[in-house]
Each structure stands twice: as C-alpha cells, then as structure tokens.
N, C-alpha and C positions, 0 to 999 in steps of 0.2 A: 356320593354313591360309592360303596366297599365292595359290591357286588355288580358287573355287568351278565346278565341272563341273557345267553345266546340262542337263536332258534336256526334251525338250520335247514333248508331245504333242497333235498335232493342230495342221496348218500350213492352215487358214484362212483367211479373213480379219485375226482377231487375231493369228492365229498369225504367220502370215507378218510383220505387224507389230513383232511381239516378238523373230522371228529377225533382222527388220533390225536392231533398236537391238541387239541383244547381236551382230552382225557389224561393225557400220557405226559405230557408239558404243563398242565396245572399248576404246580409250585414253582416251577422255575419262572413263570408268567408272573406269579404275584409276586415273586420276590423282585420282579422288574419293574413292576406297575405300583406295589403296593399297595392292590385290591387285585380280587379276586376275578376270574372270568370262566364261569363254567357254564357249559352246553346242557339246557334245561328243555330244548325238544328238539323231534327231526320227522321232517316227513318225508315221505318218498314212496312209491306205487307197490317195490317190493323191499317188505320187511320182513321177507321169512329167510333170506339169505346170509349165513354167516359173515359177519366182516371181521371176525376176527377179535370184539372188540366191547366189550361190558359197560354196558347198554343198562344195566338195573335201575341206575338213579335220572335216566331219560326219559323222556315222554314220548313216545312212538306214535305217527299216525299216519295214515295214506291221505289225511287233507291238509295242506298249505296252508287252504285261507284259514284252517282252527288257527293258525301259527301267527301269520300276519296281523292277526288280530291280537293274541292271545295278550292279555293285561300282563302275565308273569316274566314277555320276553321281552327288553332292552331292545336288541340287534338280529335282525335277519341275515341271515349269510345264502342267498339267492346261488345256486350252484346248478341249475334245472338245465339251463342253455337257450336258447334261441331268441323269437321274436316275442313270441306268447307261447302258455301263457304267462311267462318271465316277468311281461312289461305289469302286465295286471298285478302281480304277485309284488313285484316291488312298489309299485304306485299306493297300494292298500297298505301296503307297511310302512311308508312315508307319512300318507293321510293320517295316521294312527299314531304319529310321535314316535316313532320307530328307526336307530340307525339302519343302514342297510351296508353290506359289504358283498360283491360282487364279481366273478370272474369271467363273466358275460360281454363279449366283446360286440359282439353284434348288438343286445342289446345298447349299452352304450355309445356307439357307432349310430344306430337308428332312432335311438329313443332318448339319448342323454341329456337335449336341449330343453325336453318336457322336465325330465325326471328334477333335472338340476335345482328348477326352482323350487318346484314341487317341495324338495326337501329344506331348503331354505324358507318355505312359509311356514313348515312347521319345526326349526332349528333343530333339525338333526342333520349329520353326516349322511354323504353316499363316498363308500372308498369302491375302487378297481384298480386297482397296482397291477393283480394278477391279468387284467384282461389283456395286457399287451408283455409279451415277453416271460409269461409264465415266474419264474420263480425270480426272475433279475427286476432291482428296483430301479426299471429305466425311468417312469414314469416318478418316482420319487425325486430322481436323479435330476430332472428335468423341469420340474415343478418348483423346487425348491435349492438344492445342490445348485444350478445353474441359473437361476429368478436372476442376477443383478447384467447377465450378458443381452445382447440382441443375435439372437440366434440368427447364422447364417444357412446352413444345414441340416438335413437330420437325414442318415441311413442306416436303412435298418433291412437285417436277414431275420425275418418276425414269421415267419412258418418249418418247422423243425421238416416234415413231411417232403416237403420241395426241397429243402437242402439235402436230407440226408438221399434224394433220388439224386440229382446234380452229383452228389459226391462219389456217390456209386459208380455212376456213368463215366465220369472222370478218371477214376483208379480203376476202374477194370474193364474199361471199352465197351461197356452194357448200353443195350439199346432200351429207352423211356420204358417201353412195354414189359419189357425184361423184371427192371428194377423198380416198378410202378407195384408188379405185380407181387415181389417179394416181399416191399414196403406192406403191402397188404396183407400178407403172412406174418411177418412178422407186429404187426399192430399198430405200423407206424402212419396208415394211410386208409379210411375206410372205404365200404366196398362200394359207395359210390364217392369217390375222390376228387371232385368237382369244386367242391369249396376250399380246397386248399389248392390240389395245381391248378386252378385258374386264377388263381388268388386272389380271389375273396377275402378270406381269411385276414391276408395282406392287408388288404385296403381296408377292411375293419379297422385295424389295428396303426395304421398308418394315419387315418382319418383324425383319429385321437389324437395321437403325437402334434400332428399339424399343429391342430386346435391350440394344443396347450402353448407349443411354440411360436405359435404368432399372435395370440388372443385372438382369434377367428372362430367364429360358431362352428362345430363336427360337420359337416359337408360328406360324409361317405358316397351319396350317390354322383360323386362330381370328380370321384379318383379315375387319372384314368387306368384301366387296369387290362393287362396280356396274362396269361400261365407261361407254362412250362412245357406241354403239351407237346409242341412243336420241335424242340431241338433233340437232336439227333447226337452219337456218339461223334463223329465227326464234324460238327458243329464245336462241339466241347474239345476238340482233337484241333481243329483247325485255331481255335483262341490262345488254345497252349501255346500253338507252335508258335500265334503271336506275339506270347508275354502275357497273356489273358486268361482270369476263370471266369465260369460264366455263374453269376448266383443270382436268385430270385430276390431284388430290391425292391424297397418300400423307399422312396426321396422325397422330399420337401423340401423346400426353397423359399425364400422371402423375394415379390419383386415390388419396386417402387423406385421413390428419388428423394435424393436427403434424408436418408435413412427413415424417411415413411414407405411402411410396408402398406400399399393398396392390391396386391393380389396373394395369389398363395400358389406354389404350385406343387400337384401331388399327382403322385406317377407310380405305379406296381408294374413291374417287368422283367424279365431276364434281361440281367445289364453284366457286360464287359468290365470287369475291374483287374488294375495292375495285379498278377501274379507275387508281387514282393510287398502289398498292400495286407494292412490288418485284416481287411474284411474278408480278405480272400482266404483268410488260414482259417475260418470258422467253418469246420465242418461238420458231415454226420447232421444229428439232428437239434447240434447248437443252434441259439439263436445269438445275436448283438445288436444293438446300437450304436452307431455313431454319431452324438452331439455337438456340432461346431461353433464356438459361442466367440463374439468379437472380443474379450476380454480371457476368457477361459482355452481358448484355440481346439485344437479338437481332443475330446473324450469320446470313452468308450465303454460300453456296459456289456459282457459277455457270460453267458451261462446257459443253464437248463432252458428251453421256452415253451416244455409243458409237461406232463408227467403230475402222478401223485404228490409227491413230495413238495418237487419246487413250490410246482403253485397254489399248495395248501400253505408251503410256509410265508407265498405272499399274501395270498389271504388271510392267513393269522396276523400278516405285521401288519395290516389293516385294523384289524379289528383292535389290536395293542394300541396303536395311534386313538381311534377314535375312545378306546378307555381311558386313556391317560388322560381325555381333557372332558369326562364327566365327570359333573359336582353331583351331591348329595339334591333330592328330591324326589316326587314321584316320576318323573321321564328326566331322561338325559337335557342334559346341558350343556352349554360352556364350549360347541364345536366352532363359536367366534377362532377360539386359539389355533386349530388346524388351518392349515395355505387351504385357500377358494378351491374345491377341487379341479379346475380346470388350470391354475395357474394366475389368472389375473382375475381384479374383482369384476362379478360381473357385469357392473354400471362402466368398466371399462373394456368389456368384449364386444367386438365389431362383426358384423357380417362383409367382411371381406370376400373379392370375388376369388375365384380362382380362376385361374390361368389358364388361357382357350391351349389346349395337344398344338395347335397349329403354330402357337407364340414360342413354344417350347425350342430352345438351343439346346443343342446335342452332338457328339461325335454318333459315327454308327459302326454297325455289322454289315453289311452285304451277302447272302448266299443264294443267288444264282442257278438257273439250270441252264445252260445254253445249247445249242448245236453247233457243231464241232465243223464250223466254216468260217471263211476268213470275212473281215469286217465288223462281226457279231462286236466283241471289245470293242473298238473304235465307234461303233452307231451308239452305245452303253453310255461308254466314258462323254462321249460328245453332248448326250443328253444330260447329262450328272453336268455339265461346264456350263450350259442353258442356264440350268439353274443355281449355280455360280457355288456348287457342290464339287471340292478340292478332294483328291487320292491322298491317305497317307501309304496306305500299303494295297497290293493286290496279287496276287495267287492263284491258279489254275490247275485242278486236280487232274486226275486218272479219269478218262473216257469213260463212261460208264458203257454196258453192251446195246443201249438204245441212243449208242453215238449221241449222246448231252455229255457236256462237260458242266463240270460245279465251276461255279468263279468263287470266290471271297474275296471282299473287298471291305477296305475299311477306310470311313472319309473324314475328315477333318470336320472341327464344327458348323452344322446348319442349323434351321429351323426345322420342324416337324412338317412343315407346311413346305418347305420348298424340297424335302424328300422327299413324300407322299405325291408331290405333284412328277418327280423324274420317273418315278418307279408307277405309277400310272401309265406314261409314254415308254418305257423300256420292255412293260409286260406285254405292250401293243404291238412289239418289233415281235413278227411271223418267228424269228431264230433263240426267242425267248420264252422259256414256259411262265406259265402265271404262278407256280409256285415259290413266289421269291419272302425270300426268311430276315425277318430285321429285328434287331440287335441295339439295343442303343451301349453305348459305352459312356464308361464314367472314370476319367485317366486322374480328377482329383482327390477320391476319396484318399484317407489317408492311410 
C-alpha cells in the first residue's frame, strides 16, 4: 500500500491539531514512510467554524458512522472523547478492517479489553500513545524501549490540571479555590473540574500503564483513587518545611514471590515526594513518568501532557507506525510487525488481582485538628503505638481562634489497614475533630 487514507473524527482541539500535521507535514511523512498518508475525511457536528486550515481536497461531514464505514478510509483517528459514542465509533471501524488511532483515555481504560480483540480478528491495529501523557511517548517508552526488564515501579504526574493547581498553591501561598478558579480562566481546568481534581483522569491513565507493565487486564474500576480537593496552602506549606512537595501521583507496583507477579497494586493520590527528587521538579502543567525496570533502573519520560500540538504529534506517531507496517492490497496488512498493543502477547496476558487499599504499605501525612489541652498528643500518639504505627516527625501550629491547634505528623511505614483503623479511634477522642487529612508519602521515587 503507497497510500494510507485517513478519516478523522471529531476536529477539536486535538483534532484540528492532527488535521495540521497530516496537511501541513505531508512530505515530510513520506519522505519518512515512503508512502504517502493523507487525511481524505473528517467529521464533526460543527463545520462552519474556521480552523484555519484548507479543507478543499477533504470530505466534510456531520456523520461518523459515513466515515467508519466509508470503503475509501484505511484509518480512523477517534478524537470525539468519552464513553460513547466513542466505543460504537471505534468498534464499527474495526468490524470493517479499519486501523483505528486514538487519544481516548477513558475509552481505553473502559472499553480496551473488548476493543483489543476486536481488532485482532480483523488484523488491523488500534494505537493510543496520546491517551496517557499527551505528547511524551511514555507508553512507546514502556511497551517496547523497556519490553526485556521486569518492571518494579511505575510513577506518574499524568494530569497537567492538578499539577499546575499544586504549583500554584506552592509558589504563591494560594488557597485550592483560588487557584482552581484561575486554572479555569485560564483554560487549564473545565467548568465542572471533577474528572481531573478527583482524578479520574489519573486513574484512566494509570490503569493502562499498569496493564502494560505487568501483563494484567486494564482493571480502571479497581484503582484506588483521592483528588486534590482537600489540601490546603499550608498543607503544601507544612511538607516544605518537611523536605516534601505534594504532587498528584498515579503508582503501580508488582507484588508476589520469586519474582511472580500475582497482584498489582494501583493507587491515585496526593503523595509526599523528597523535594531534591525528579518528580518533584515537574511542574506547572508538565506531565512525567517514572519507569523502574530491574535491568534498566529508573527512567523517566517528561513533557507536554496535553495541548494541541503534543498530542496531535502523538497521534500522528501512531498513525506513522501503523503505516510503516502496511503491505499493498485492498485493506491493511502486516500489523503482525508492530509490539501487541498492550505489551505482551495476548495468550500471555493474565487477569491478575490487585491489591486490597488495606494490603498497601506506606509512610504517611497526618493533619490534625485538636483542642489545645494537655494529654490530646499523648491519647494520639499512644493509639498510633496500638497499632504498631512509628513517628518519624511531628509539629504543632499556631492556635487557631476556635482554640484547635493543627498537629502534622509524619509515620514511618505501615499498612493502609492498620492507619485507617488508628485514625478511626483518634477521631473518637472528644479533643479531636473528625476532619483529619492523609497524605501518603513516597521517600523512594527517584
């Protein structure tokens, strides 16, 4: 095949991105591929809106399924978002010998177990580089770049929105609502911002990672997952003062014995990491990566993790890949040659469990409301010792004027299960408010 005919659906933000470089980028594509790849339709609900961008030799339409179907397109590039009708859209254009390329995280996340074979019975590709990490090929990086290690780690700052509110809050003493609201303004955070500071978004996109990193089926509804919501300027003020920033992670873990991996564990939350740490310099509305591989030791993937540009230009190195390995015929061929998209083949992908919140070992955060009477510490600390929960540091603010004082406290490694059981009995003590704020901490990222 000399020609890959793209269809594209849903012109965007990314979309429109995507239509630039496969307009705008044409020769420079072929003289990389050796054949040709140009964008032969696009649909999308409003086409009376300038993008800027000459459209003559395209096929315009407000229907998808024409597209999905349409005998003259190769590859669908799925750019619409959500659940449906995404799932629909892509499923028909699989049925139909159709590659697909996609920056749909949730899809993927929710639907990608179906879709996967889906395309495999009819030998076409499904790429998603861009659904995790926007313009950086973590997911390239991971799949293939790293294929010969046994991954011990994976952490990732995979929502630009949450970060760049964190950084805010950090550098200029701004309280969530403040900075939540500016992120808004300025277009970094939509006007219902739920799916990303509660992070969602996160656990989409961490979901994935997992998967590929441990050959385990996508598990999304089994992350567990906190926002952002909750920390406070001095929250972020009191982790300084520790050595600590506070940034919204996405972690996976392998656990087993004899290096069989039988669980998996995946966690979205505001986590503590060393101030002189990589992860902790990524700010604003960066995203990274961090990959720990027992042969490779740790890497790291940093850049854009969403925006026009990036993650059209991962979507185009999608679509580049799956051209390079079509042969001449009437439908595509020869995507034998491209990595399993998932990382391992799928006769060897497992349904592994993951790992009960309560199994989970962690250092922590403590913040505290107390009343400013003598004993309140000592009844605290003695409960924390029950459950065999060790101090490495602890701290005691300024009175506030409803006589509570703040504690912070920070504990040496437990389980999830034997925090959650102290802090159950410490919110019981009459001289403690139930508003108590936890943090987990992560002192090894690198």
């Amino acid at each position: 095949m000399t020609e890959i005919r793209v269809g594209l659906l849903g012109l965007g933000t990314i979309g429109t991105g995507v239509a630039r470089i496969l307009i705008e980028q044409e020769e420079l594509m072929r003289r990389r591929l050796g054949k040709s790849v140009r964008l032969v339709a696009v649909a999308d609900r409003d086409l009376t809106r300038d993008r800027g961008l000459d459209f003559s030799d395209v096929r315009l339409t407000d229907d998808a399924n024409e597209i999905v179907r349409a005998e003259d397109v190769d590859l669908v590039v799925e750019l619409i978002g959500g659940y449906e009708p995404a799932r629909s859209f892509v499923a028909t254009a699989l049925a139909h010998g159709k590659h697909v390329v996609t920056a749909n995280k949730a899809l993927v996340a929710k639907h990608g177990e179906d879709l996967f074979p889906l395309a495999a019975e009819h030998g076409v590709a499904m790429g998603f580089e861009a659904a995790v990490g926007g313009g950086i090929p973590c997911l390239k990086a991971l799949r293939e770049g790293c294929a010969a290690n046994a991954i011990e780690s994976v952490y990732g700052i995979l929502n630009g929105t949450c970060n760049f509110i964190l950084t805010k809050m950090e550098n200029e003493g701004a309280d969530y609502a403040d900075v939540l609201k500016e992120a808004q303004q300025l277009g970094y955070a939509e006007a219902d911002p739920t799916f990303d500071v509660e992070g969602i978004d996160t656990a989409h996109k961490l979901s994935i990672l997992a998967a590929m990193a441990y050959g385990s089926k996508i598990k999304f509804d089994e992350v567990f997952t906190e926002g952002i919501s909750r920390i406070t300027a001095s929250d972020i003020a009191s982790a300084s003062e520790l050595g600590y920033r506070i940034k919204l992670l996405g972690i996976a873990k392998p656990h087993g014995v004899n290096g069989e991996v039988n669980a998996v564990e995946m966690r979205v939350h505001p986590t503590l990491v060393p101030a002189d740490s990589q992860l902790a310099q990524v700010s604003d509305s960066y995203n990274a990566v961090q990959v720990s591989g027992d042969f490779v030791e740790h890497t790291m993937y940093f850049g854009r993790g969403a925006g026009e540009r990036p993650t059209a230009s991962a979507v185009v190195a999608d679509i580049m890949d799956i051209a390079r390995v079509c042969s001449s015929g009437s439908g595509p061929d020869g995507v034998a040659h491209l990595a399993p998209p998932m990382g391992f083949v799928d006769a060897e992908r497992r349904d592994l469990a993951t790992l009960p919140v309560a199994d989970v070992e962690c250092e922590y955060y403590l913040r505290l409301m107390v009343q400013d009477q003598p004993g309140v510490i000592a009844a605290v600390t003695s409960i924390l010792a029950d459950q065999r929960i060790s101090l490495e540091a602890m701290s005691q603010k300024e009175r506030s004027a409803a006589n509570s004082v703040p504690v912070v406290m920070l504990t040496h490694e437990t389980t999830e299960g034997n925090l959650q059981a102290a802090i159950s009995r410490i919110i019981a003590l009459p001289a403690v408010e139930e508003d108590v704020l936890i943090l987990r901490k992560e002192s090894k990222v690198a």
